[in-house]
N, C-alpha and C positions, 0 to 999 in steps of 0.2 A: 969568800968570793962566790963560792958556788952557792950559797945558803942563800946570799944577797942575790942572786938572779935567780934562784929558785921564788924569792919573794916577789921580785919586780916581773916575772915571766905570773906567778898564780894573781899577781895584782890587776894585772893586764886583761888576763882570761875574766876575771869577773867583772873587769868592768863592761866588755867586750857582750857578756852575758845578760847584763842588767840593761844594755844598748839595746840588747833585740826582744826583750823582754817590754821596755819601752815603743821602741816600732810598730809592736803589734800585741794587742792586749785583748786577745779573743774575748767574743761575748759570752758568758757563762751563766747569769742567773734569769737567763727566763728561756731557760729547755733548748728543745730544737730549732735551732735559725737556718734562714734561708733565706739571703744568698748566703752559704758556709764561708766559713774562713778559708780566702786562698780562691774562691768559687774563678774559675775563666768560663769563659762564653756567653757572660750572660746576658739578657735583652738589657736593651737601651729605656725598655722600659718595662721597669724587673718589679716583680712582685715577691713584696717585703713579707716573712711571717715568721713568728714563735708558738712555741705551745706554752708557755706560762709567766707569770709575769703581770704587772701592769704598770707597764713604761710611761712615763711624763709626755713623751715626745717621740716620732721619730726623726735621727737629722743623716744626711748623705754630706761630708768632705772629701775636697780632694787630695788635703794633706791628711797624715795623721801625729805628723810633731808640733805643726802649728792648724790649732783646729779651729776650722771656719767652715759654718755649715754655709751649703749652696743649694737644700732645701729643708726645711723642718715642718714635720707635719702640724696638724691639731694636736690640742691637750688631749692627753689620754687616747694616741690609736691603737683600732682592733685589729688581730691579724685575721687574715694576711689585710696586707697594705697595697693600692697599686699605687706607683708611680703615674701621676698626673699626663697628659698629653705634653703639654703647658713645661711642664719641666724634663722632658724625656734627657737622658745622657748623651755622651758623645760615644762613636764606638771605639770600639780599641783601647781604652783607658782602663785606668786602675783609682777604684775608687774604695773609701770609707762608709760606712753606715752606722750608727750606734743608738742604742737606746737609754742609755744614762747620760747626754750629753758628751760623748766622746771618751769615757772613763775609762771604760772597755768598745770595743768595736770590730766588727770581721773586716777582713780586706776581701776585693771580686774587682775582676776586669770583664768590662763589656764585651760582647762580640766585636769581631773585626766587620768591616764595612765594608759591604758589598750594596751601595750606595746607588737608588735608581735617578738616571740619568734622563730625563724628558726631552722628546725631540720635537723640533720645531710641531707645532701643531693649526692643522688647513680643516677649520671648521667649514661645512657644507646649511642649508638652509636651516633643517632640524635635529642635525647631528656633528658630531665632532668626533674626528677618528684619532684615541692617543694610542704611542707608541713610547717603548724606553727601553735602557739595556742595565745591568748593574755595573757598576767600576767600583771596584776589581772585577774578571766576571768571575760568579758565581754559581756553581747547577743546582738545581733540584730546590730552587727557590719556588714559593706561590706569593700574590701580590693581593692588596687589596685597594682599589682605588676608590680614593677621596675625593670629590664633590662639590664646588661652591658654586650656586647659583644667584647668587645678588646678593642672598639676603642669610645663608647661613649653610655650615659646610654638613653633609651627609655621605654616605655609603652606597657608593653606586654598583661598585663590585667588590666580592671574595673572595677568595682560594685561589685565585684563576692561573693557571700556570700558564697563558702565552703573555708574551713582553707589549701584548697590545689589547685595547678596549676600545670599542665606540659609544659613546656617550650620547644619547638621546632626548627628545624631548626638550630639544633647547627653543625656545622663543623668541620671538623678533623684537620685541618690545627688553629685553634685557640685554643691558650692555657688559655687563662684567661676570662672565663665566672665569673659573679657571678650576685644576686640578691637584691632587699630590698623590703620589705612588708610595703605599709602606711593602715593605721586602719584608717575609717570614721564611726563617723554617722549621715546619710544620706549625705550632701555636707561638713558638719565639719568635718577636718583634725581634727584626734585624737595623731595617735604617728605615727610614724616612726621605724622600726626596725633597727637593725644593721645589714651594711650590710652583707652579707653572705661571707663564704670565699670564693677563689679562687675554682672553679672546670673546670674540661676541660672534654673532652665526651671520654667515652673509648672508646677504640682503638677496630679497624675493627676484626674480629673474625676471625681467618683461618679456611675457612670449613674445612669438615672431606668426604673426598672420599670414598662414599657408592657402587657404581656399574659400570664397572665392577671392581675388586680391586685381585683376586687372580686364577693364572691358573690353578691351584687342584681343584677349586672348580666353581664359577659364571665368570671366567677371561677368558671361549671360550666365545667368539661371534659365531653368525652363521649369522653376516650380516656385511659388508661394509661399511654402516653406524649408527653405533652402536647410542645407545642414553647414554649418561654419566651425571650420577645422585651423587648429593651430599647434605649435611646439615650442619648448622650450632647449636654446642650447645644450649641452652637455647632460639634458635629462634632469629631471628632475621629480622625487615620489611625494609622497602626503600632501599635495598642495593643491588648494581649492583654486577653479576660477571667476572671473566673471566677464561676462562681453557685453558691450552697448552699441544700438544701430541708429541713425537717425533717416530721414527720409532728405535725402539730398536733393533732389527735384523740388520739392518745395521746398525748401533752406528751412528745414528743421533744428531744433538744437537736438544734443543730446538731453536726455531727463534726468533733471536735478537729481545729485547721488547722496544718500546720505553720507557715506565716508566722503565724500568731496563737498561737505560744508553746506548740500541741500538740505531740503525736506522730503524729497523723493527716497525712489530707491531705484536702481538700475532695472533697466529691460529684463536682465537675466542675470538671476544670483546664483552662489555657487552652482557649479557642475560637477562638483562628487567626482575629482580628482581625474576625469576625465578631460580629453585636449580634443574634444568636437561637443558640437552642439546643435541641432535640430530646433530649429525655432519652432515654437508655439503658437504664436499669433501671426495668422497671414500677410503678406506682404502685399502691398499693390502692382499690380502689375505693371508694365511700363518703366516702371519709377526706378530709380537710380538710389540706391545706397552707400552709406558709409560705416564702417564699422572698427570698432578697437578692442581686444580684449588684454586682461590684466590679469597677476597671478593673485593669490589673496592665500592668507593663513592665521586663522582664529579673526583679529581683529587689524591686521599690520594686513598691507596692499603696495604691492608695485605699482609703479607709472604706468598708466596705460602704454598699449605699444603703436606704433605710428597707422594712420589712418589707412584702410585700406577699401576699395570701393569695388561692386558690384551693381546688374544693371538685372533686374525682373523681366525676361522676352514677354511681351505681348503681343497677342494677336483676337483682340476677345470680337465676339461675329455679333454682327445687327441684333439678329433673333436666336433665342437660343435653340439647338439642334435636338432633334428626338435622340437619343441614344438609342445603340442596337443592342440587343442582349446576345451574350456570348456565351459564359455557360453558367448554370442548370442551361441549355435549351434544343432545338433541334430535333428532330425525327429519325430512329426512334424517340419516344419517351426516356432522355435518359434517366438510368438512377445512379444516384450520389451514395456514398459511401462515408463522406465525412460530414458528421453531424455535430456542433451546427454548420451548413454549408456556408460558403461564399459565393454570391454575387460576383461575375463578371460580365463587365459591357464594354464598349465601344465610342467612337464618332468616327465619321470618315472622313473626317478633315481634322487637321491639327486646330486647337482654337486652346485660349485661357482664361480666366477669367471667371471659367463655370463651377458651379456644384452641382451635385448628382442626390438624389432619391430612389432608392428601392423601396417598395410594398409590396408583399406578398400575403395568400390567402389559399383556404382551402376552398375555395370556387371562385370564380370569375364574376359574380354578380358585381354589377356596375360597371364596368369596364366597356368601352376606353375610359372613365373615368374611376372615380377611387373605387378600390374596391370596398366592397359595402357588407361583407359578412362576419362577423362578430370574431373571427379566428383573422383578420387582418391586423396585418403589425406594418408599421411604416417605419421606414428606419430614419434617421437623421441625415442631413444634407455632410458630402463630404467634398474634399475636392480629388480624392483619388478614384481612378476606374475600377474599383472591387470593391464591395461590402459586406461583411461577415453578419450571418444572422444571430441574433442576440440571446437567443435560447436555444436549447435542445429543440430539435421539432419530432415528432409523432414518426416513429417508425412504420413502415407498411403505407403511409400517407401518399398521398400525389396532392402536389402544391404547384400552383402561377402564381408568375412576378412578372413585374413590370419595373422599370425606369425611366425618369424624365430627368432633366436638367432645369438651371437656371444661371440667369449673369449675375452672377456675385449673391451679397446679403440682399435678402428682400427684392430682386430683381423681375423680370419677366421670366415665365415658369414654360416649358414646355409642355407639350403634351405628352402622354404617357409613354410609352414603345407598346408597340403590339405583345401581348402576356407569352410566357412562355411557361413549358409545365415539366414537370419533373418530379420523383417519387423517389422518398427518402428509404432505405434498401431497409429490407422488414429482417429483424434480429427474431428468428423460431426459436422457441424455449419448448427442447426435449428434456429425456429422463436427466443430459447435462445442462445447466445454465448456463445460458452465453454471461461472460463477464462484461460489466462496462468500465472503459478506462476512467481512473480517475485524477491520475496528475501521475507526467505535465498533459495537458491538454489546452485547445486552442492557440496552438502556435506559441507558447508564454515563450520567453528567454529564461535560459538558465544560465545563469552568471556564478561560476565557481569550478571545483576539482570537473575533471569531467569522469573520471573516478569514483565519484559520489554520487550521482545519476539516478536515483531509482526509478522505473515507472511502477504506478502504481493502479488499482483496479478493484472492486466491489462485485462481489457472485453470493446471492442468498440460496442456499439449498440445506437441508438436511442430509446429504452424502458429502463424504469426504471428495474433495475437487482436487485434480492436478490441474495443473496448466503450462500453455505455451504460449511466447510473444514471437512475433514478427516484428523487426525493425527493416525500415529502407529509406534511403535518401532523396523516393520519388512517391507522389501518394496514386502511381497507376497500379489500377487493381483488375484481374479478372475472378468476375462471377464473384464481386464481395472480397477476394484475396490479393492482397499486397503483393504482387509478380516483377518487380521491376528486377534489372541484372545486380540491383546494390541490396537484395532483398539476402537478410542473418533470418536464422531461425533457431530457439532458444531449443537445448532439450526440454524435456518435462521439467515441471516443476515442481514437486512430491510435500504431501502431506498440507496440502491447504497453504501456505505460507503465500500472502497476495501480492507480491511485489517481486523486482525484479532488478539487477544491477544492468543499466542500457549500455555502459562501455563493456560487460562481459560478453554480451551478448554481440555486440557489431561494436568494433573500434570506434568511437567519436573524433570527430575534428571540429576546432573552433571554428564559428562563423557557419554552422549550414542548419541545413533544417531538414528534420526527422521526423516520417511517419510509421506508427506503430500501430500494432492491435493483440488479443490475446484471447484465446479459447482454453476449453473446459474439456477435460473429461472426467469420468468417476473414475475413482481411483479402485486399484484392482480388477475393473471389469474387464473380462473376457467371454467375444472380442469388446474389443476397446468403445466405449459409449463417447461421445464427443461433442460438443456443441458445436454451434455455428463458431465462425471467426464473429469478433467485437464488429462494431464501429472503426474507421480509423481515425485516432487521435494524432497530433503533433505538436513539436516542440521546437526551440531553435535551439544552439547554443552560444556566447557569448565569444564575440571575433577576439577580444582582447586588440592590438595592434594588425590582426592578419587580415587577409582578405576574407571576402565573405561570397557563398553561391547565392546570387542572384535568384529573385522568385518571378517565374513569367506574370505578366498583368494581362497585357492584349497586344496583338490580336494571337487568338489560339483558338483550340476547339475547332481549324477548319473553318473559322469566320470567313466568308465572302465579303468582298471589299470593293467598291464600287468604281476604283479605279485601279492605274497599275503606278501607284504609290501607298506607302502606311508609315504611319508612326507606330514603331514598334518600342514599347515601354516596358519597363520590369522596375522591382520594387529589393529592395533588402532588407529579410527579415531582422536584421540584426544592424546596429551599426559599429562598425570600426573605429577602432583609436585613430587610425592611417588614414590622409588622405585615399579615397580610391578612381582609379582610372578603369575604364571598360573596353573590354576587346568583342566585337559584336561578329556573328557570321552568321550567313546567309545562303539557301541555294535550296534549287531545284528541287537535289536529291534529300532522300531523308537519310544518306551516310555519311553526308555534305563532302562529297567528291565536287571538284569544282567551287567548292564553295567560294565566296564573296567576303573576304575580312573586314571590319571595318575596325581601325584601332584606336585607346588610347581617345574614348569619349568620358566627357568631363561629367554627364551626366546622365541619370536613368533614364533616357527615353532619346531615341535618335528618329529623322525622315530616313527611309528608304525610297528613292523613287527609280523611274527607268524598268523597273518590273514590267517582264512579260503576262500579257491577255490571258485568258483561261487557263492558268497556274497554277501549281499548287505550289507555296513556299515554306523552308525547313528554317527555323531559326535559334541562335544559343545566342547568350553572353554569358561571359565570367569575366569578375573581378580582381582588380593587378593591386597592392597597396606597395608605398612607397619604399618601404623592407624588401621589396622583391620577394616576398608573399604573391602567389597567384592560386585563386579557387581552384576548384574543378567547373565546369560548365553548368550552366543551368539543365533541365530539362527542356528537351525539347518542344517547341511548341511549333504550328502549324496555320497557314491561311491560306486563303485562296484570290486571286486578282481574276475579274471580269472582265469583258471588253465584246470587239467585234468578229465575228471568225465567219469566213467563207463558207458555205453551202457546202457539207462533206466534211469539214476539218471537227466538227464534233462528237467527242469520242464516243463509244459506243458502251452501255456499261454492259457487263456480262449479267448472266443471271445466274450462276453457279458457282463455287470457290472453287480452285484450282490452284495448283503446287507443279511446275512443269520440270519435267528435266532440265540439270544445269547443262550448259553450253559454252566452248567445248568441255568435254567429260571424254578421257583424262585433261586434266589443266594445268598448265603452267605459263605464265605466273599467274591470269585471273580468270573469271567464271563468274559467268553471269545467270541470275537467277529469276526468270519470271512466275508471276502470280496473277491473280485475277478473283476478289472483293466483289460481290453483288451488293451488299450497302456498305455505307460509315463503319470502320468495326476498328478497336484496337487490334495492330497486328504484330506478332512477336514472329523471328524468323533466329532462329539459335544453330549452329551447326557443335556436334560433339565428335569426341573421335568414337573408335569402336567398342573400349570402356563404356561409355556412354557418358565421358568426363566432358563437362562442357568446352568450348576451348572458343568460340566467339560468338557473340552478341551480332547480329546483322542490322536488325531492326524491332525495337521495341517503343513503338508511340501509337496513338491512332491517325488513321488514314482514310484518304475517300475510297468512294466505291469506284471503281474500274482497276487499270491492268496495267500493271505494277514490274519492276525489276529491280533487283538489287545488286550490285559488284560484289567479290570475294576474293582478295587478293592476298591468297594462304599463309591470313597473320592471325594473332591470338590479340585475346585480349588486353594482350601485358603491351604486343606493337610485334612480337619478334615473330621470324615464321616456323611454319609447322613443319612438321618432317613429313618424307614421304608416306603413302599408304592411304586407307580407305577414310570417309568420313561421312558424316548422316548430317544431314540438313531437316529442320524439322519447322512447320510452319502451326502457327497456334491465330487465329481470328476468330474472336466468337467463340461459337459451340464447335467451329470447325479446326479438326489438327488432320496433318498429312506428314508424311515422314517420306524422304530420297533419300538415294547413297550417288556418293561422288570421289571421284578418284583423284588425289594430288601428283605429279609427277616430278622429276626434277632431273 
């Protein structure tokens, strides 16, 4: 009995042996295999390999008692092997591989799945933001996202360990994007997601026409070529536009558009991602417009957006007017500083309709009519009141110009304006070179970092040169030198190197405009060798969406004005993303105490009227944009209003400068400071403490000749007030300075 269950117990054991010997029948005759026998963890899409051998096939089952391949390679494959996209595994499973057809074979179980899950997905015009998580969750997962664009799938991203991508580059004309998500970790394929559905990018936005849009209210122009601002809801980037105007007084059509099935092409094509526009071709005056604009990208275009309408003011005169010249002009001889100069002139009456002519010359031969000496340059007709001269002119020169007008193209012409003269400021070349600037110059726009900035500049000498720049946000100069209160000064600049970082030097803000210049010395010399200061050059820089400082046009320079009304006009060197609104002030004083606001004008040029007789008036504007962005204020300009005055009421000019004690002295709260200008002179009036630290600006512009006062109501230039103690007041006109002390109390 026991012999008998010793048999039926060892009969059992071996068949029990020959059972698992069958189950699993390791791969033995071609070397090292990989995935091994028994392998867990491994990708879903695993790389097959041996070192010797040359197998028939390779095939992957899911049984191994009953063998049914569920991939078989090619005749004869080489190792290693990868597993196909096409046939990737499932995870978590336990599978077969063999190379003799299943004779022999390792067993290996997939990774577990940590499976990325796609979330709803809100494609924008040229992108689509994906997001996913793994289920199960998983850490220390990287992703790499797959790609299908219409027409066939690619590799948008790698590695990336956040659970989200945006996907770029998508086009309007393609309706079938989608995605998929593979899960690794580190070079093991883990899972595979499913792939995403269908999304296409939504469709191009039809802007929304901001300015001008209604003739009740911001729909007059007062210019010919208006600027036409729009936006798009919720924002939108990369996208081009286009706008079209037709001439609605005379029942114009719009011009046949090619993308709308013409032969044409619109008024105005793309705008270079910008959402304003400055028309090009002048407008008529009078006339009544309509206007649409559309977004557009590559080839694909939004609907236009609903009609919106504007109205040209006119007021164009019989005959056209002589213009006054404004500056270069005046007595003294003044001289200019920035070469090439600008033309400014005048009318004393509002009118439109007109274009303007400067000619200038190195003598006045012909005049009043053309000038006639072989150094005359006539410039081209514009419709703005300034014209920039078209080259560098002759240093140490004295040059007259003149201006005429005319109604429109080809119209009646005026006669000339009486010549005025002016001498372009002479650059002395000592033992140092004066440098000349050479970019940016001429007011250009720099559009970019403001960061990246350089000015730049040319000095020929055979000695090593340092140098120094001046930057300020006004181009008043004393005696050749950049003096305003916004005036940076660079230290030296060692070892010859010509250029210069402008935001190191003075902080930049978008939207204004900067003049600069830069001098020489030899390097090592003691004392110091120096050149003149440059020329001053300028630049703008790019508003982006912000406001921008307005540039004065006319009336300035102390212009006499033949009544007691003016159109005071200003110009922006730069234009704004943003609609912008203008806040205007006016007044007597040149610290504009009292002053006159005028807010919240639709456009560069306003009437002032009701001005008082023999006058003189102080004027600013700055610009507000729709962000609630606000400039800082233009520079100051200045005029003067004429009339009739009683016998005795005309003032008396002094003939000596004079700085008077302030009044009362001690003071609290203000004090008052009188002066007295024997001609025109730019007049600077600065108080410092007893450091000699500056602490306010009073008055820095020019002014007429006579007798002058200023208030001082012991604040700084930040606005807050000053502490008690002594202070020095110090006056600068001309060739003349004078220096007081004055006492604060409290």
């Amino acid at each position: 009995m026991r012999v008998l269950m010793k048999n039926k117990f060892t009969t059992t054991v071996l068949v029990l042996l020959v059972a698992a010997g069958a189950i699993n029948a390791q791969i033995t005759s071609f070397g090292t295999t990989s995935p091994a026998n028994f392998a867990v963890g491994v990708s879903i899409l695993p790389s097959f390999s041996w070192t010797s051998g040359s197998p028939a096939s390779l095939q992957i089952s899911e049984s191994s008692t009953t063998w049914a391949a569920i991939y078989t390679s090619g005749a004869s494959p080489t190792s290693p092997l990868n597993l196909p996209l096409a046939d990737k595994l499932d995870n978590g499973k336990v599978y077969y591989w063999s190379l003799d057809g299943g004779t022999s074979f390792n067993e290996f179980k997939t990774v577990n799945a940590a499976k990325p899950i796609i979330n709803p997905i809100y494609p924008n015009i040229t992108s689509a933001y994906i997001s996913w998580y793994p289920m199960p969750y998983s850490s220390g997962l990287s992703y790499d996202v797959r790609f299908y664009n219409g027409t066939g799938w690619s590799t948008a991203a790698s590695g990336i360990t956040n659970t989200y991508y945006t996907v770029t580059g998508l086009e309007q004309t393609v309706t079938t994007y989608k995605v998929q998500i593979i899960a690794k970790k580190g070079s093991l394929v883990i899972s595979y997601s499913d792939e995403s559905p269908d999304f296409t990018p939504s469709s191009l936005p039809v802007p929304v026409a901001s300015y001008p849009t209604d003739p009740s209210n911001d729909g007059l122009v007062y210019t010919t070529l208006p600027t036409l601002y729009w936006y798009v809801e919720n924002g939108a980037s990369g996208i081009d536009y286009q706008i079209r105007y037709r001439n609605f007084t005379d029942s114009e059509s719009y011009p046949a558009n090619t993308d709308d099935g013409g032969s044409g092409t619109p008024n105005i094509i793309s705008t270079s991602n910008k959402t304003f526009k400055k028309l090009v071709s002048s407008l008529l005056a009078g006339k009544t417009y309509k206007w649409q604009v559309r977004s557009k990208l590559n080839t694909a275009v939004s609907n236009w957006s609903s009609e919106k309408t504007f109205t040209v003011y006119s007021s164009v005169p019989l005959t056209p007017p002589v213009p006054i010249a404004s500056w270069p002009a005046g007595t003294p001889t003044p001289t200019v500083y920035i070469n090439p100069p600008t033309f400014y002139y005048y009318i004393d009456s509002y009118a439109t309709g007109l274009q303007f002519q400067v000619q200038y010359s190195k003598t006045t031969a012909g005049d009043p009519n053309d000038f006639t000496d072989v150094s005359t340059v006539t410039l081209n007709y514009t419709t703005g009141l300034f014209q920039a001269a078209t080259a560098t002119l002759e240093t140490g020169q004295t040059y007259y110009w003149h201006v005429r007008s005319r109604i429109g193209s080809g119209g009646t012409v005026s006669n000339w304006s009486p010549y005025s003269t002016f001498t372009v400021a002479a650059i002395a070349s000592g033992a140092a070179t004066t440098p000349m600037p050479s970019w940016p110059v001429g007011g250009t726009t720099i559009d970019g970092t403001m960061s990246t900035i350089l000015l730049s500049w040319t000095a020929s000498s055979t000695a090593t040169l340092d140098y120094q720049v001046n930057i300020a946000t006004s181009p008043e100069v004393t005696l050749g030198v950049l003096s305003h209160g916004s005036l940076a000064t660079s230290s030296w600049i060692t070892t010859g190197v010509t250029s210069a970082n402008a935001n190191a030097i003075k902080a930049l803000t978008a939207g204004a405009t900067y003049y600069w210049q830069v001098r020489s010395r030899i390097n090592g010399s003691s004392p110091a060798i120096m050149s003149p200061w440059s020329m001053v050059a300028s630049f703008s820089t790019a508003a982006g969406a912000s406001s921008v400082v307005p540039l004065i046009v006319s009336p300035n320079y102390l212009q006499p004005l033949n009544n007691t009304a003016a159109v005071l006009t200003w110009n922006l060197p730069v234009q704004s993303e943003s609609p912008l609104k203008y806040d205007l002030q006016y007044s007597k004083n040149s610290n504009f105490s009292n002053a006159v606001t005028v807010p919240n004008l639709n456009n560069p040029s306003t009437l002032v009227s009701g001005l008082e007789p023999n006058s003189t008036y102080y004027w600013r504007v700055l610009s507000k944009a729709d962000n609630g962005s606000i400039s800082s204020y233009s520079t100051t300009a200045a005029f003067k209003t004429t009339g009739t005055t009683a016998v005795g009421e005309n003032e008396v000019i002094p003939t000596d400068y004079e700085l008077a004690q302030n009044y009362p002295n001690p003071f609290n709260p203000t004090t008052r400071i009188n002066f007295s200008i024997p001609q025109n002179s730019f007049v600077s009036i600065r108080v410092f403490d007893i450091l000699g630290r500056e602490v306010k600006t009073l008055i820095d512009q020019q002014m007429t000749a006579g007798s002058h006062s200023v208030e001082w109501n012991a604040d700084n230039n930040l606005g807050g007030k000053v502490s008690t103690g002594m202070y020095i007041y110090r006056i600068t006109a001309g060739s003349f300075v004078a220096t007081r002390k004055m006492s604060f109390i409290k």
